[in-house]
C-alpha positions in Angstrom: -3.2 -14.5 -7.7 -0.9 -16.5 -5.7 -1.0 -17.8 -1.9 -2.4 -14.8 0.5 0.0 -13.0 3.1 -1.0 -14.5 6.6 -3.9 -12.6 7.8 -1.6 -10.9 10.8 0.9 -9.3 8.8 -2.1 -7.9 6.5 -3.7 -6.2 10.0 -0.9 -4.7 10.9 0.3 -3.0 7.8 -3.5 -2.2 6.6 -4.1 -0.6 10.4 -0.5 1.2 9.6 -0.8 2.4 6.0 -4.6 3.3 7.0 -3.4 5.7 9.2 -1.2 7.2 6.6 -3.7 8.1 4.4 -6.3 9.4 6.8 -3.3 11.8 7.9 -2.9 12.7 4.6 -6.5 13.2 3.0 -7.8 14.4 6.4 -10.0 11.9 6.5 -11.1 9.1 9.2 -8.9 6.6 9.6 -12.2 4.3 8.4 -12.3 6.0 5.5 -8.4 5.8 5.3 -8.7 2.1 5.4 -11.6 1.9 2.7 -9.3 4.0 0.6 -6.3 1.5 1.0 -8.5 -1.8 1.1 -10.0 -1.0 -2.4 -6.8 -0.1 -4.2 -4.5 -2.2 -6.3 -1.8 -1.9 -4.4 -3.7 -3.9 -1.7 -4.4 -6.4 -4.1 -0.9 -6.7 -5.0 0.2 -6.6 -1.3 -2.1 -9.7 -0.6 -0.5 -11.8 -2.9 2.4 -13.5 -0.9 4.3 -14.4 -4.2 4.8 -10.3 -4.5 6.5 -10.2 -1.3 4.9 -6.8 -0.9 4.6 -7.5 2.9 8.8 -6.7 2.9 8.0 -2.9 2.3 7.7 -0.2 5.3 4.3 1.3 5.5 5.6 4.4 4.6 6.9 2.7 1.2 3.5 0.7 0.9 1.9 4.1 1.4 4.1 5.9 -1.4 3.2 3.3 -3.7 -0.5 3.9 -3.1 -0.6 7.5 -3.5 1.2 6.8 -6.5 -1.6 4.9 -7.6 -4.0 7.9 -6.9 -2.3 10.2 -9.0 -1.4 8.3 -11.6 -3.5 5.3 -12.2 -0.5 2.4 -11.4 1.2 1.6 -8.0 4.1 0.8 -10.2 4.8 4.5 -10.9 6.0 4.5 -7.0 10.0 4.7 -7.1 10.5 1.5 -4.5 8.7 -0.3 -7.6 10.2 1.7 -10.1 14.1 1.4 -8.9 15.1 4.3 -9.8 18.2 6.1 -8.8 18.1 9.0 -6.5 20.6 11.3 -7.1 
């Protein structure tokens, strides 16, 4: 893995998507932030050479549900680039 995102940005988007997916799974925003610190779109967001840290939180979230139900954080259409028609 490359250089890591500076240590502010990461706080702010893992507080932000945190909260996204304790709204979602009705859980604690703790255990929202477990969920997202242990996934690999995390991992991929912490490497600076991804640029990851350019997404919204809501498109950071997408690309972790993404992740949940299917396996791959790639599968998420801001990785993906598909068209929307």
């Amino acid at each position: 893995m490359g250089k890591r995102v500076r240590p502010s940005i990461m706080q702010t988007l893992d507080a932000q998507v945190a909260t996204l997916v304790s709204e979602s799974r009705g859980v604690s925003e703790l255990d929202g932030l477990r969920l997202f610190l242990g996934s690999k779109t995390h991992e991929m967001l912490q490497d600076d050479d991804l640029k990851m840290w350019h997404y919204s939180p809501l498109a950071l979230f997408d690309m972790w549900e993404a992740e949940v139900e299917t396996g791959d954080p790639g599968n998420s259409l801001y990785l993906r680039g598909d068209e929307v028609g």
